[in-house]
C-alpha positions in Angstrom: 17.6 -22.7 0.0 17.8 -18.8 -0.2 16.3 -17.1 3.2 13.7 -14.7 3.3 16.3 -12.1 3.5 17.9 -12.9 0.2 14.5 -13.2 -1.3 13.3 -10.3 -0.7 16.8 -8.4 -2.1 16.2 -10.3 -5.0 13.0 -9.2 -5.0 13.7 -5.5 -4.3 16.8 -5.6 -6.9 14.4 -7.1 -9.7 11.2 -4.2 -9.1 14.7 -1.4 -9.6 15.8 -3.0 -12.6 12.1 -2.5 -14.0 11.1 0.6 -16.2 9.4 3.2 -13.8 5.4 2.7 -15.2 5.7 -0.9 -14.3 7.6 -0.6 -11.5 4.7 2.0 -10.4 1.8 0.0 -11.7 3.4 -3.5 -9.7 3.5 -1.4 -6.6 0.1 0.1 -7.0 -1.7 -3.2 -8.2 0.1 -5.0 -5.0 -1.3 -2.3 -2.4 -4.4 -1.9 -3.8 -5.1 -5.4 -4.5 -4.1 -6.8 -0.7 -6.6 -3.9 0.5 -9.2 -4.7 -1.4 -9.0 -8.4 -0.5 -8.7 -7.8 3.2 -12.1 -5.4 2.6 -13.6 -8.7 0.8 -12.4 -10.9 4.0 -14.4 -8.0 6.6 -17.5 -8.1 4.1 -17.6 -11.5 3.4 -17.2 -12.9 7.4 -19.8 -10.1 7.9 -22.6 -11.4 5.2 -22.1 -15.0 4.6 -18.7 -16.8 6.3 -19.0 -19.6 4.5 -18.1 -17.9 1.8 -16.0 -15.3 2.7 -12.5 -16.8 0.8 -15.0 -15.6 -2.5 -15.3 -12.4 -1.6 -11.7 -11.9 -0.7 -11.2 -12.6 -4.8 -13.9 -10.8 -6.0 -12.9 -7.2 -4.3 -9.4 -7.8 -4.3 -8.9 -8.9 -8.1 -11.0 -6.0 -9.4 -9.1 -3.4 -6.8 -5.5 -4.5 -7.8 -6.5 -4.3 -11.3 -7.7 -0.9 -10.9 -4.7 0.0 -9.2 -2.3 -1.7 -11.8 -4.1 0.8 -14.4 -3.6 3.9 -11.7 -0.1 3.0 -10.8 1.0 3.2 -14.5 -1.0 6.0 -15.4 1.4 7.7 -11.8 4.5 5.9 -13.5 4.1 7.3 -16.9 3.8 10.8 -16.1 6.4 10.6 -13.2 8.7 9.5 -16.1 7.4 11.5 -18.5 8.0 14.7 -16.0 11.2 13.3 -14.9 12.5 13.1 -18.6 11.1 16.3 -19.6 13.2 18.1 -16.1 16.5 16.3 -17.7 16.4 18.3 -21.2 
């Protein structure tokens, strides 16, 4: 079994060998969404604990989705600006 060292080379290695708008829009989608579910987990201990794990996926799906879109609206134009420096 691979350690969690190796893993997360693998891991690094696979996001590098991705084009840079999905590279950007994983990135983005993975930041936003882990904010937006730990802002579900504060308002959903805050209004009803019970249900709290709910709220973690309804503000967390929604905000990495939203940051998937943003992250490769960035990546496109950081490519697009990138391949218009090369010429």
């Amino acid at each position: 079994m691979p350690s969690v060292r190796e893993r997360v080379s693998s891991t690094w290695a696979g996001l590098a060998d991705l084009p840079v708008p999905l590279r950007y829009a994983i990135a983005c989608g993975a930041v936003l969404g882990t904010c937006g579910g730990a802002a579900g987990l504060v308002v959903g201990l805050r209004v009803h604990p019970a249900t709290a794990w709910f709220a973690i996926i309804e503000l967390g799906t929604p905000a990495g989705l939203l940051g998937g879109l943003l992250g490769l609206v960035v990546g496109t134009a950081v490519a697009l600006v990138s391949r218009l420096r090369m010429r």
